[in-house]
C-alpha positions as CSV (number, residue, x, y, z in Angstrom):
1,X,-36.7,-6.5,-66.8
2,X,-38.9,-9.0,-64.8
3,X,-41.3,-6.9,-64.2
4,X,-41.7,-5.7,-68.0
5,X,-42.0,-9.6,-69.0
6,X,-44.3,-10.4,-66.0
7,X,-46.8,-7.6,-66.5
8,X,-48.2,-8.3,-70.4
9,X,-48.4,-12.4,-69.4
10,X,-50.1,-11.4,-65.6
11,X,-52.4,-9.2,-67.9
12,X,-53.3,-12.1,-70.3
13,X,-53.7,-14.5,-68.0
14,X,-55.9,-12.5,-66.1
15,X,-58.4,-11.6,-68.8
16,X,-59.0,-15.2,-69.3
17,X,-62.5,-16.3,-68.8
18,X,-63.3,-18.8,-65.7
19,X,-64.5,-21.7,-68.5
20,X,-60.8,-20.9,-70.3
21,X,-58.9,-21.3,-67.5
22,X,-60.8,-24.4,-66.7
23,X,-60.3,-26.1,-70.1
24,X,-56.7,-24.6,-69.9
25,X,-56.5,-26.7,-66.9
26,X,-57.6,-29.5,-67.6
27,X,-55.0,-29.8,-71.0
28,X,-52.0,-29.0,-68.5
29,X,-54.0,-31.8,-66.0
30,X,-54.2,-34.1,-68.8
31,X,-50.5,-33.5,-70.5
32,X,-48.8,-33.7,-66.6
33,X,-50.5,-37.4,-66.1
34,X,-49.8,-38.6,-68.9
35,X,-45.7,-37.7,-69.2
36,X,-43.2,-40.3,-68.6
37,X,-41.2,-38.2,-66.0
38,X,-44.7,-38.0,-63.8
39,X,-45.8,-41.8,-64.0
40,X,-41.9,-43.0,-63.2
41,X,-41.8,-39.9,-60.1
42,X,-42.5,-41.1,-56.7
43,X,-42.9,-37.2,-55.5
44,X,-44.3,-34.5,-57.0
45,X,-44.4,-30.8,-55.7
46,X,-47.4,-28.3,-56.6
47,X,-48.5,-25.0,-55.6
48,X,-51.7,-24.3,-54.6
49,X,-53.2,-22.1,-57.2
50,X,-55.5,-19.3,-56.4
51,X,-57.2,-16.6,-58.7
52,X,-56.5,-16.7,-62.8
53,X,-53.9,-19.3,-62.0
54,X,-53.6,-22.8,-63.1
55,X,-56.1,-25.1,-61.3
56,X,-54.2,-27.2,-59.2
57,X,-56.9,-28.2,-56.5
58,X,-57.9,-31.5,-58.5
59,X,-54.4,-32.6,-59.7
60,X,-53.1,-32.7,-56.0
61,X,-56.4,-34.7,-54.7
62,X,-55.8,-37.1,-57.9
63,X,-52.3,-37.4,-56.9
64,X,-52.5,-38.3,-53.1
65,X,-52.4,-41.8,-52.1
66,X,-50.4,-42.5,-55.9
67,X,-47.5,-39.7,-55.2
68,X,-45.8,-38.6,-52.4
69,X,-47.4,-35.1,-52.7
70,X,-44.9,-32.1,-51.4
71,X,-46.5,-28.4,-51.4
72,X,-45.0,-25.2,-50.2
């Protein structure tokens, strides 16, 4: 059943232009700094994207030095 949900999102995700996943980013970037739970957190854990996936390379740079910054 996983793989059945996975595989239309995956598909989606990957068909999204590099300028879409940009602006995509950038929202998520945007709505992440600007939520109550993030300001008040002392440490926040990300994943290093790669490929289609969210853009995470800018949000962990903005983040060091302000957060205690945890990755996987």
């Amino acid at each position: 059943m996983k793989t059945e949900l996975k595989e239309p999102i995956l598909k989606k995700r990957n068909s999204l232009s590099k300028s879409e996943i940009i602006g995509k980013s950038s929202k998520i970037k945007s709505n992440l700094f600007s939520s109550e739970i993030f300001k008040k957190s002392r440490t926040i854990m990300f994943f290093v994207s790669f490929n289609s996936e969210v853009h995470t390379h800018e949000m962990i740079k903005d983040s060091i030095g302000k957060k205690t910054v945890a990755i996987p």
